[in-house]
N, CA, C and O atoms as a Tripos MOL2 file, in Angstrom:
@<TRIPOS>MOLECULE
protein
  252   251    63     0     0
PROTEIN
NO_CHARGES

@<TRIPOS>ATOM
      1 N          98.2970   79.5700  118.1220 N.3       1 UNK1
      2 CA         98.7450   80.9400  118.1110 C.3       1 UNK1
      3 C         100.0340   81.0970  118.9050 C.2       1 UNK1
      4 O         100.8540   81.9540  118.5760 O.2       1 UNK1
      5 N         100.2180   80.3400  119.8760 N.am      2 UNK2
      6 CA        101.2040   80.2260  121.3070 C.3       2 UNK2
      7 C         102.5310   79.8620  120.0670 C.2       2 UNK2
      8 O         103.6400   80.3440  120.2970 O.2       2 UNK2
      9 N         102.3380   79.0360  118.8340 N.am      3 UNK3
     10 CA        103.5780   78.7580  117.8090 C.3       3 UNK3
     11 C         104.1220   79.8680  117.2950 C.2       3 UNK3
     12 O         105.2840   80.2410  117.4590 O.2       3 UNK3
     13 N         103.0190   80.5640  116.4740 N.am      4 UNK4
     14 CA        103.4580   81.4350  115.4920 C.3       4 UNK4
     15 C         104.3530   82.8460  116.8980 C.2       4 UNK4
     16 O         105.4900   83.3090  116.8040 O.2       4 UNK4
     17 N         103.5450   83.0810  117.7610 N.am      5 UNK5
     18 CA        104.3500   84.1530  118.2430 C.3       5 UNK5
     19 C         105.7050   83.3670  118.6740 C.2       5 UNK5
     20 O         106.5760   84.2010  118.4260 O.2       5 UNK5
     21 N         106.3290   82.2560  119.1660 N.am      6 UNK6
     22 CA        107.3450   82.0960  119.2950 C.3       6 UNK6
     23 C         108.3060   81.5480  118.3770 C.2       6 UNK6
     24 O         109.5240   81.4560  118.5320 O.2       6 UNK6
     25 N         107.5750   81.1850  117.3690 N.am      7 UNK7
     26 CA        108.0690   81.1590  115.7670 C.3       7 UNK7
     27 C         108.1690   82.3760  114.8480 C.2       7 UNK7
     28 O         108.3950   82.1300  113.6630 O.2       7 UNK7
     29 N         108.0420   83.5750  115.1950 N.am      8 UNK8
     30 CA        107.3790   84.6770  114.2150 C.3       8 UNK8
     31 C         108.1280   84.8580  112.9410 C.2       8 UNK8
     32 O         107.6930   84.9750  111.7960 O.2       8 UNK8
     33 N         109.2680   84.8570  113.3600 N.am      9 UNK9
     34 CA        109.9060   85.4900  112.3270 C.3       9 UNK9
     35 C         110.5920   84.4400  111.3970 C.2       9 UNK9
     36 O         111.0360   84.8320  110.3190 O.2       9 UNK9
     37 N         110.7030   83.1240  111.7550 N.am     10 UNK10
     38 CA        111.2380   81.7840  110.9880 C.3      10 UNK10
     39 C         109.7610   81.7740  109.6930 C.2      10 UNK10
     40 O         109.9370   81.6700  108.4790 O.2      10 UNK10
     41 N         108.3550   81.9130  110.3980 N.am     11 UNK11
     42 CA        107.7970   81.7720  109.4450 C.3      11 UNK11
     43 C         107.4810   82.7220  108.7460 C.2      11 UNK11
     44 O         107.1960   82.4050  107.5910 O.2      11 UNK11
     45 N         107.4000   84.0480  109.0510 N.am     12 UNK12
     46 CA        107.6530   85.0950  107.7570 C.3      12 UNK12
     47 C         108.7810   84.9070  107.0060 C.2      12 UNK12
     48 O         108.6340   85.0360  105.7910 O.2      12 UNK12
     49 N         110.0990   84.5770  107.5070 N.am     13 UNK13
     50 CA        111.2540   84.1840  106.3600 C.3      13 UNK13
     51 C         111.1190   83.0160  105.0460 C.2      13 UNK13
     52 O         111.5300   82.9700  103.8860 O.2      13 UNK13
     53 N         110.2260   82.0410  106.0190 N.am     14 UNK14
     54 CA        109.8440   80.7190  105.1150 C.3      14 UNK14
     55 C         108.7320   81.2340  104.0870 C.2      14 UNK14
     56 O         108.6880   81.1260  102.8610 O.2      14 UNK14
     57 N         107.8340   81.8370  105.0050 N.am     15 UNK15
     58 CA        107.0250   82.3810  103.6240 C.3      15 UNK15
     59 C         107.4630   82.9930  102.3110 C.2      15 UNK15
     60 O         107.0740   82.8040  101.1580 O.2      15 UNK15
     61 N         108.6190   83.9800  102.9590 N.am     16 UNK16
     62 CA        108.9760   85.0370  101.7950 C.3      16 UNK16
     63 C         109.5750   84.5260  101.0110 C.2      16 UNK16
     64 O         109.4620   84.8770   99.8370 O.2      16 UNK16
     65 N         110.3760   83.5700  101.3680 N.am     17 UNK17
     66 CA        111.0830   82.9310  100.3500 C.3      17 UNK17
     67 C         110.5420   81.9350   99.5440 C.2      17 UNK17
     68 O         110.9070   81.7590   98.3820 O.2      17 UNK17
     69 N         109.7120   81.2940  100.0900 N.am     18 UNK18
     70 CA        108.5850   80.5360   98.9300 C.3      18 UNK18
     71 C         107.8220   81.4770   98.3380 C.2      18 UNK18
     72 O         107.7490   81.1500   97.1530 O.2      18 UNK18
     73 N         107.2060   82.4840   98.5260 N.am     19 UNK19
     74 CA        107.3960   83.7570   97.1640 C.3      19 UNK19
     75 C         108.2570   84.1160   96.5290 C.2      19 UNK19
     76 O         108.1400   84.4520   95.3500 O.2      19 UNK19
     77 N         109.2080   84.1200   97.1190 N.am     20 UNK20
     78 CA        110.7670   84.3280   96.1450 C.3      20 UNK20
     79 C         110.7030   83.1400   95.2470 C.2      20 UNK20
     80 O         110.5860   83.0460   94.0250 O.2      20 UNK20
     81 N         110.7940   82.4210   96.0260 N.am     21 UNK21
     82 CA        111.0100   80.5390   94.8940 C.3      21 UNK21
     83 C         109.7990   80.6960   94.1520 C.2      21 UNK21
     84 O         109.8700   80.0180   93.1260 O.2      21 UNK21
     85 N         108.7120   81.3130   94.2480 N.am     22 UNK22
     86 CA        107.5610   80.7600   93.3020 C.3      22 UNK22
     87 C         107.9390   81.6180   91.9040 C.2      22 UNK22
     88 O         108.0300   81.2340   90.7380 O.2      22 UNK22
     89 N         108.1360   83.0650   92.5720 N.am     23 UNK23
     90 CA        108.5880   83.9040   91.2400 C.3      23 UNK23
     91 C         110.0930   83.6740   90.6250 C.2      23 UNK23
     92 O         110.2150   84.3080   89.5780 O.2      23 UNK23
     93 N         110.9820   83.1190   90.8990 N.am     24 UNK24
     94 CA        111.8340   83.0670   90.1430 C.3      24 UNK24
     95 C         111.3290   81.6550   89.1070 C.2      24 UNK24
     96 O         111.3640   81.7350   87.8800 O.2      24 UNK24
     97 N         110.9550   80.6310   89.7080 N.am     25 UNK25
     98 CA        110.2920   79.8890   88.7030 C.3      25 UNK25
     99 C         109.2090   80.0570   87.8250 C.2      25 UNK25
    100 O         109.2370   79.7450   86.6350 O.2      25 UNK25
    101 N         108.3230   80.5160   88.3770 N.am     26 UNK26
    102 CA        106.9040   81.3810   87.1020 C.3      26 UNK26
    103 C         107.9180   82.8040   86.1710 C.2      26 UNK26
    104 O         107.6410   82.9810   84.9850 O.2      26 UNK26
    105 N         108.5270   83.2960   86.5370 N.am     27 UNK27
    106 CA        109.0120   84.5560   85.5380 C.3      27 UNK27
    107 C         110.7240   84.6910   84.9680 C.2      27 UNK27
    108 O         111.2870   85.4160   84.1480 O.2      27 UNK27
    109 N         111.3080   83.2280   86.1780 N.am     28 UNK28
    110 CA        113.0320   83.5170   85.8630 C.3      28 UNK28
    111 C         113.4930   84.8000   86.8950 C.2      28 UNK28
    112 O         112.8230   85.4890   87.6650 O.2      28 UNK28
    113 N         114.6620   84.7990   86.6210 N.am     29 UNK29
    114 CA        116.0890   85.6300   87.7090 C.3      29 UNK29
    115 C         115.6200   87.1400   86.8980 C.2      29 UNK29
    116 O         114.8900   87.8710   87.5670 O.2      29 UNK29
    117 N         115.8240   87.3930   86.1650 N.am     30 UNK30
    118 CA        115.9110   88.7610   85.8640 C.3      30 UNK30
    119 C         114.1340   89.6760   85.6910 C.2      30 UNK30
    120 O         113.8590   90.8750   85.7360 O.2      30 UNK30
    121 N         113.4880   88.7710   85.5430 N.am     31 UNK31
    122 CA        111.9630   89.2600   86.0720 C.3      31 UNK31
    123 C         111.0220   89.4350   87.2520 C.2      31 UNK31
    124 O         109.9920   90.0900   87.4120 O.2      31 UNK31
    125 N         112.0090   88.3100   88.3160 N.am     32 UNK32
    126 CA        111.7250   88.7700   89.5250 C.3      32 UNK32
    127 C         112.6520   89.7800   89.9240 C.2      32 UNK32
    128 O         112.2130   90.6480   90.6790 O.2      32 UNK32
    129 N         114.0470   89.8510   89.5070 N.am     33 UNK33
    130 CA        114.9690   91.0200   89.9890 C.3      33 UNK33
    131 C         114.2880   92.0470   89.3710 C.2      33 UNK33
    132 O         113.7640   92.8840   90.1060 O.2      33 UNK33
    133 N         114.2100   92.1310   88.4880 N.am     34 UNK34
    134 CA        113.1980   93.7120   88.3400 C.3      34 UNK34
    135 C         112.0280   94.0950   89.1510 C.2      34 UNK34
    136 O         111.6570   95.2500   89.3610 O.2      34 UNK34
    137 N         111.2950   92.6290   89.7390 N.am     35 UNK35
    138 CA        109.9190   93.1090   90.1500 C.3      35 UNK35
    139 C         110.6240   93.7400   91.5930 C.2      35 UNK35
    140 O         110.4280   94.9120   91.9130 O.2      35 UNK35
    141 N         111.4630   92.8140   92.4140 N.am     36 UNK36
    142 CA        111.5990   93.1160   93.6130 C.3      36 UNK36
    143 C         112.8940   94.2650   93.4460 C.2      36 UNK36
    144 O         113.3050   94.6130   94.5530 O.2      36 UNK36
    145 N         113.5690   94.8770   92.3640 N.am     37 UNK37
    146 CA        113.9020   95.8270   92.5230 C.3      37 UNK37
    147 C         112.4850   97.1900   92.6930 C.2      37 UNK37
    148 O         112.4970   98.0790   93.5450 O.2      37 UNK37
    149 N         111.7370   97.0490   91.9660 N.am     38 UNK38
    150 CA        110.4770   97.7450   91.7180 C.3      38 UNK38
    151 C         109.6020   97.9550   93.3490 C.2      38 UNK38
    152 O         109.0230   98.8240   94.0020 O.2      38 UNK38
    153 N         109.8690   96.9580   93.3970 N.am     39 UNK39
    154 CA        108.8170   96.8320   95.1160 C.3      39 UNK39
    155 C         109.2600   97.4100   95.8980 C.2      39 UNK39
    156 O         108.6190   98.0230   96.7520 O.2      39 UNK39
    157 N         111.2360   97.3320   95.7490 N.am     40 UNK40
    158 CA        111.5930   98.3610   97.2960 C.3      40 UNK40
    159 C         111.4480   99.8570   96.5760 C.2      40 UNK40
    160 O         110.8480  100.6850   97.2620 O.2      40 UNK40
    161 N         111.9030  100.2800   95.3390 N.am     41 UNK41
    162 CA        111.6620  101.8340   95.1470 C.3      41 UNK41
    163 C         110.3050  101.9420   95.1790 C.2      41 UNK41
    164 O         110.1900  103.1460   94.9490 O.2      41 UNK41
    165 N         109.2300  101.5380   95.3000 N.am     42 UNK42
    166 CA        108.0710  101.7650   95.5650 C.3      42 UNK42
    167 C         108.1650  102.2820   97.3540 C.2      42 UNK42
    168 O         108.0960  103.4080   97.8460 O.2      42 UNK42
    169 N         108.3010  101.2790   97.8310 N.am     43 UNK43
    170 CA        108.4200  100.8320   99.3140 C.3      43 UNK43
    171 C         109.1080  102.6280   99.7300 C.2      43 UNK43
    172 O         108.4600  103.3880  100.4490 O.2      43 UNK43
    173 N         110.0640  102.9030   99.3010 N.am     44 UNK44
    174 CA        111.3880  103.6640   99.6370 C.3      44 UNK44
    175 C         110.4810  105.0180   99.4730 C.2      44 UNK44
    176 O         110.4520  105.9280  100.3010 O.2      44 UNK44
    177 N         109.4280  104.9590   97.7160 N.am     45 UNK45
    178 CA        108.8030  106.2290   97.6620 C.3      45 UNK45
    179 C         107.4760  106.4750   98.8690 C.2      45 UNK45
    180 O         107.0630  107.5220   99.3690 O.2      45 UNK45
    181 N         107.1120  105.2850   99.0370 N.am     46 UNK46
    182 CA        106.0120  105.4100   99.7650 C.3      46 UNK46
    183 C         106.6640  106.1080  101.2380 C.2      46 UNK46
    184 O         106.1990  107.2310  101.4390 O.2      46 UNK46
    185 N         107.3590  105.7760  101.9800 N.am     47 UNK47
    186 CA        108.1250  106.0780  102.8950 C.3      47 UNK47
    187 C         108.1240  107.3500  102.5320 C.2      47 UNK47
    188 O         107.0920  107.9320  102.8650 O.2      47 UNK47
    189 N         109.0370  108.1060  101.8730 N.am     48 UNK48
    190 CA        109.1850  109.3310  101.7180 C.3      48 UNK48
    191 C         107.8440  110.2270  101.5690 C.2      48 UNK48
    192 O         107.6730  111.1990  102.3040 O.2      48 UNK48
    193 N         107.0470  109.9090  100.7310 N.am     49 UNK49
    194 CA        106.0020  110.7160  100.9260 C.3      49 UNK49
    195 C         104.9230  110.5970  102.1180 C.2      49 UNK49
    196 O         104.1540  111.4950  102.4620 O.2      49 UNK49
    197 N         104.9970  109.6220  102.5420 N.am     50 UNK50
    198 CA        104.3840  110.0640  104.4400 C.3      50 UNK50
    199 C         105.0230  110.2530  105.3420 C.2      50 UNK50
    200 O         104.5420  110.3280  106.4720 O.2      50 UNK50
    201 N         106.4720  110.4010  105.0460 N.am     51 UNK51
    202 CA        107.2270  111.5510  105.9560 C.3      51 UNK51
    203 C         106.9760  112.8820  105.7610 C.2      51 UNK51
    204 O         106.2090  113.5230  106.4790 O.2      51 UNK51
    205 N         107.6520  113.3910  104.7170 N.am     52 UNK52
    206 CA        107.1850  114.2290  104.0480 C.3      52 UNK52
    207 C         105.8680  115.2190  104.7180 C.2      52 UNK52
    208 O         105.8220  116.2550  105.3820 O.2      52 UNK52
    209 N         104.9010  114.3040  104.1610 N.am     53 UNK53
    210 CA        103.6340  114.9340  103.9830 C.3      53 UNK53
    211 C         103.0430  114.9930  102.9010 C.2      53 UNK53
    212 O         101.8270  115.1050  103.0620 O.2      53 UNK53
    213 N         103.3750  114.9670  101.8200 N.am     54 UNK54
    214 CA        103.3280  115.6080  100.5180 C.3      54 UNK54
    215 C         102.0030  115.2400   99.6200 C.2      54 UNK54
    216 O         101.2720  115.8770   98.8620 O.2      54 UNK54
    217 N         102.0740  113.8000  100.1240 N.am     55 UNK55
    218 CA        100.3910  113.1830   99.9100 C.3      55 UNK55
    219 C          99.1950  113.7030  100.2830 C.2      55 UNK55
    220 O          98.2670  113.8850   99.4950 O.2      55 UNK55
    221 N          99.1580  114.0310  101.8040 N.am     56 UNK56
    222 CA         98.5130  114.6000  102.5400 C.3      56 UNK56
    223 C          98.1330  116.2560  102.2250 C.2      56 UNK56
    224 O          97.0250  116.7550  102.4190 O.2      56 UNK56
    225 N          99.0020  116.7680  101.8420 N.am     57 UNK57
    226 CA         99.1410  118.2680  100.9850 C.3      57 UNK57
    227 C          98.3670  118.3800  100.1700 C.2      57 UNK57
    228 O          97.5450  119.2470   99.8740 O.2      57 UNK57
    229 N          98.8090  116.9120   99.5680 N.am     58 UNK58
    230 CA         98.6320  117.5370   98.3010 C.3      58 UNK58
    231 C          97.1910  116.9500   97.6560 C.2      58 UNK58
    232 O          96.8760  116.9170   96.4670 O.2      58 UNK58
    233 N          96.3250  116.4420   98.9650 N.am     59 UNK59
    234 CA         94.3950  116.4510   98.8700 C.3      59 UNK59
    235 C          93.9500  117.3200   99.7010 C.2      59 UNK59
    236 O          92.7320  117.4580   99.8160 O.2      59 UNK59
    237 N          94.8090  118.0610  100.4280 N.am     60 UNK60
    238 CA         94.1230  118.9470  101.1220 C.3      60 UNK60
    239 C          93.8620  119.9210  100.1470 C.2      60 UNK60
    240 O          93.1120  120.8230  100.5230 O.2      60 UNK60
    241 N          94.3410  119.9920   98.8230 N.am     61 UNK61
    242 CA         93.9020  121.1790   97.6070 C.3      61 UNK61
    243 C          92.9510  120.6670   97.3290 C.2      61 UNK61
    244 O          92.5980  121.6320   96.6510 O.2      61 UNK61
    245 N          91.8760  119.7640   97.1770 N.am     62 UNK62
    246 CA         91.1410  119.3070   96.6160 C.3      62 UNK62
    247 C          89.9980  119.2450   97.4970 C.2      62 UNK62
    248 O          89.2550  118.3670   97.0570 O.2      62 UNK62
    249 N          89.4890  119.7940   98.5870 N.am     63 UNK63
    250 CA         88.9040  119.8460   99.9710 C.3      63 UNK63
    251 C          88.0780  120.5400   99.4710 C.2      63 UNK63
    252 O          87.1600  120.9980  100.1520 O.2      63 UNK63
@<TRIPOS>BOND
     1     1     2 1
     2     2     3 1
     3     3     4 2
     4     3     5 am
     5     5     6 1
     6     6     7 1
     7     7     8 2
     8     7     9 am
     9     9    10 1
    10    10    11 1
    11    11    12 2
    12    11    13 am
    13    13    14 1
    14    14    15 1
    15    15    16 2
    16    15    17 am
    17    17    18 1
    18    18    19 1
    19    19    20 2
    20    19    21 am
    21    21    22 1
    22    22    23 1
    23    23    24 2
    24    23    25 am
    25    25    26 1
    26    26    27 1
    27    27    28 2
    28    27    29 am
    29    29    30 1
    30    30    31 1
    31    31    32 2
    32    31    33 am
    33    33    34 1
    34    34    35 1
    35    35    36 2
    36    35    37 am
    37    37    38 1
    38    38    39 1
    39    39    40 2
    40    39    41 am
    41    41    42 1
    42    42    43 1
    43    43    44 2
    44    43    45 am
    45    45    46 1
    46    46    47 1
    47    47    48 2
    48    47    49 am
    49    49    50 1
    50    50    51 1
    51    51    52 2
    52    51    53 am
    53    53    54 1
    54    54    55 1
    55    55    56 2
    56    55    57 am
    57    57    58 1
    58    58    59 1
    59    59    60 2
    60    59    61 am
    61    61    62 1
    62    62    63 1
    63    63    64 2
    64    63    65 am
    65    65    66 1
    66    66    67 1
    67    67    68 2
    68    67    69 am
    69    69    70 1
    70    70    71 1
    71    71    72 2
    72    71    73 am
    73    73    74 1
    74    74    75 1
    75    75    76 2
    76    75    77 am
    77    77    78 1
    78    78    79 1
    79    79    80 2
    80    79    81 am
    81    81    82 1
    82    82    83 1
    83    83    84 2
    84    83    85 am
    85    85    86 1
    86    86    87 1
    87    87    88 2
    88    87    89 am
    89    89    90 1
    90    90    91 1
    91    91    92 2
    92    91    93 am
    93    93    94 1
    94    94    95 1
    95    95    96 2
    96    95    97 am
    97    97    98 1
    98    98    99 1
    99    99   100 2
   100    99   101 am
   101   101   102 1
   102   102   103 1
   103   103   104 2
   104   103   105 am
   105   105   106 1
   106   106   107 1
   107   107   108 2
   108   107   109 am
   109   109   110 1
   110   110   111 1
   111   111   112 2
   112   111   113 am
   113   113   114 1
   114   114   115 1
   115   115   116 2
   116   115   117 am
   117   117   118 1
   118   118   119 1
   119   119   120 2
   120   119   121 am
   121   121   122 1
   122   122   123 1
   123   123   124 2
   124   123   125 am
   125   125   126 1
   126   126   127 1
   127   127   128 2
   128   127   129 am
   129   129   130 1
   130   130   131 1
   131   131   132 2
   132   131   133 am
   133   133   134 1
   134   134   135 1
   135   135   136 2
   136   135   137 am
   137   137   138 1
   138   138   139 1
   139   139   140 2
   140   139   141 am
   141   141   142 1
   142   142   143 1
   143   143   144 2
   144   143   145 am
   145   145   146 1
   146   146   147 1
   147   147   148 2
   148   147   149 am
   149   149   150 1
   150   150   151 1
   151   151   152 2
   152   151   153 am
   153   153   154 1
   154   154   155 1
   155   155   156 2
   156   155   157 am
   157   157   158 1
   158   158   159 1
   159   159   160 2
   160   159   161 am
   161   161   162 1
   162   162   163 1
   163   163   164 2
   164   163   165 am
   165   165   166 1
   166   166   167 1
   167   167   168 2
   168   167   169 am
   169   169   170 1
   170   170   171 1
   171   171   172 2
   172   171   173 am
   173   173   174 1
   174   174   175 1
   175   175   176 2
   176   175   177 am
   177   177   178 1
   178   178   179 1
   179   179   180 2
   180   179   181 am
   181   181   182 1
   182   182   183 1
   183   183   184 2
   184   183   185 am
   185   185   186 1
   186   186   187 1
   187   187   188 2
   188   187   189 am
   189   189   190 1
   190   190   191 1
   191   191   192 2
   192   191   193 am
   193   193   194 1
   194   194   195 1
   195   195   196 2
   196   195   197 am
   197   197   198 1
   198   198   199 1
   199   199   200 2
   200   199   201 am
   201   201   202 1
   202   202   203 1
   203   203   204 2
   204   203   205 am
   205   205   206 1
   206   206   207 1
   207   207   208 2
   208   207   209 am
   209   209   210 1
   210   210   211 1
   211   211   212 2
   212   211   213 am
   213   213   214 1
   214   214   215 1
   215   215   216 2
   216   215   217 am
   217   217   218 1
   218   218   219 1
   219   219   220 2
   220   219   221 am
   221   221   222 1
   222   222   223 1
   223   223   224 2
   224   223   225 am
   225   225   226 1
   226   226   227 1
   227   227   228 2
   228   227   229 am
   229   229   230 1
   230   230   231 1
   231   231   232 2
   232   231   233 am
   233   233   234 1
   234   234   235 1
   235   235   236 2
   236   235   237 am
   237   237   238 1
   238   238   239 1
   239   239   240 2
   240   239   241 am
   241   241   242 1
   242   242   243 1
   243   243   244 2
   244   243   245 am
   245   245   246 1
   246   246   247 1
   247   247   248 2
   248   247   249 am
   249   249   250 1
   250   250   251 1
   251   251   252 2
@<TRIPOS>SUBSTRUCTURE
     1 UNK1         2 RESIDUE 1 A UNK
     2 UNK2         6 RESIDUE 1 A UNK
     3 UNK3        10 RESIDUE 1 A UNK
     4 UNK4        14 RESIDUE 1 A UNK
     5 UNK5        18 RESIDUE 1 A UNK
     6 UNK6        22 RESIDUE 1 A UNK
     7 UNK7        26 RESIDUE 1 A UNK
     8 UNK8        30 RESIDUE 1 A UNK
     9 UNK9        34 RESIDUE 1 A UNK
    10 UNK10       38 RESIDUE 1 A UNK
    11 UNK11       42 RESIDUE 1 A UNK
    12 UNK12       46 RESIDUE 1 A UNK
    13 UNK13       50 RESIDUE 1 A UNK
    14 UNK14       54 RESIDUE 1 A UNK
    15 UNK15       58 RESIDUE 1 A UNK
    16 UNK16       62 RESIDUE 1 A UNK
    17 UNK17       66 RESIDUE 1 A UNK
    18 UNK18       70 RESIDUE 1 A UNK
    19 UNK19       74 RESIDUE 1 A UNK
    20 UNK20       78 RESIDUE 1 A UNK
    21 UNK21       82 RESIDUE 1 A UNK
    22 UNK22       86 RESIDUE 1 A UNK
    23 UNK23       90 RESIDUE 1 A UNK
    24 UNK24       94 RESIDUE 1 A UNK
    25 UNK25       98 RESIDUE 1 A UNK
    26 UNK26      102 RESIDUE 1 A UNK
    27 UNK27      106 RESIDUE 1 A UNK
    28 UNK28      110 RESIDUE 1 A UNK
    29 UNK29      114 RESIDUE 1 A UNK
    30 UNK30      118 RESIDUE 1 A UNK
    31 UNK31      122 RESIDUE 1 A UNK
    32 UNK32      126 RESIDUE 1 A UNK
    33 UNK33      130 RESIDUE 1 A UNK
    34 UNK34      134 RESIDUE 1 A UNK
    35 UNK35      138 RESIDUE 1 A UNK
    36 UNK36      142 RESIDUE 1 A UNK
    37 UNK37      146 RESIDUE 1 A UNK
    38 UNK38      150 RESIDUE 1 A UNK
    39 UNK39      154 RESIDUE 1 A UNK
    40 UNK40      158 RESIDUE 1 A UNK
    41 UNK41      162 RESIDUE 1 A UNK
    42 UNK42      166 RESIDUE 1 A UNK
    43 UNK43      170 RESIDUE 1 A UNK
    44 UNK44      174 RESIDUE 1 A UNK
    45 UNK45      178 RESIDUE 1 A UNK
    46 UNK46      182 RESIDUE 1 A UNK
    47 UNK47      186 RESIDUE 1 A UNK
    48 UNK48      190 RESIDUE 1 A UNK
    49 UNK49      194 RESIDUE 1 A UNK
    50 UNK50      198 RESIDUE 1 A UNK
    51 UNK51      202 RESIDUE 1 A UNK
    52 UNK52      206 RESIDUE 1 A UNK
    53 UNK53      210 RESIDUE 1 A UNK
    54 UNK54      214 RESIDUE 1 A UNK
    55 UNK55      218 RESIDUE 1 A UNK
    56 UNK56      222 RESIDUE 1 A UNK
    57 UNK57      226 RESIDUE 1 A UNK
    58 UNK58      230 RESIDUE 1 A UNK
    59 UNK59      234 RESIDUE 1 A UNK
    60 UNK60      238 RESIDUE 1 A UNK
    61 UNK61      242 RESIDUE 1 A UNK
    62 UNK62      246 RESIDUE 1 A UNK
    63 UNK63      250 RESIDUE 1 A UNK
């Protein structure tokens, strides 16, 4: 454990990018660029609506 915290962030980079490398080889360049365009406007909406609130609003109608 004493590794990973003084390694932290080398091995989240190594990881991500061997997800990157796995999907550009299983789907090609322009099917992972769509997915990981897709993931940050997800990412970007999710953000906004728990700033917002709007999620939260909008089950409190349903109470």
């Amino acid at each position: 454990m004493e590794i990973f915290e003084k390694y932290k962030y080398p091995i989240i980079g190594g990881g991500l990018a061997f997800f990157l490398a796995l999907l550009l080889v299983t789907f090609g360049f322009f099917k992972t660029l769509l997915v990981l365009i897709l993931v940050v406007a997800g990412t970007f909406a999710g953000y906004y609506l728990q700033e917002t609130g709007l999620i939260d609003r909008f089950f409190e109608n349903f109470k």
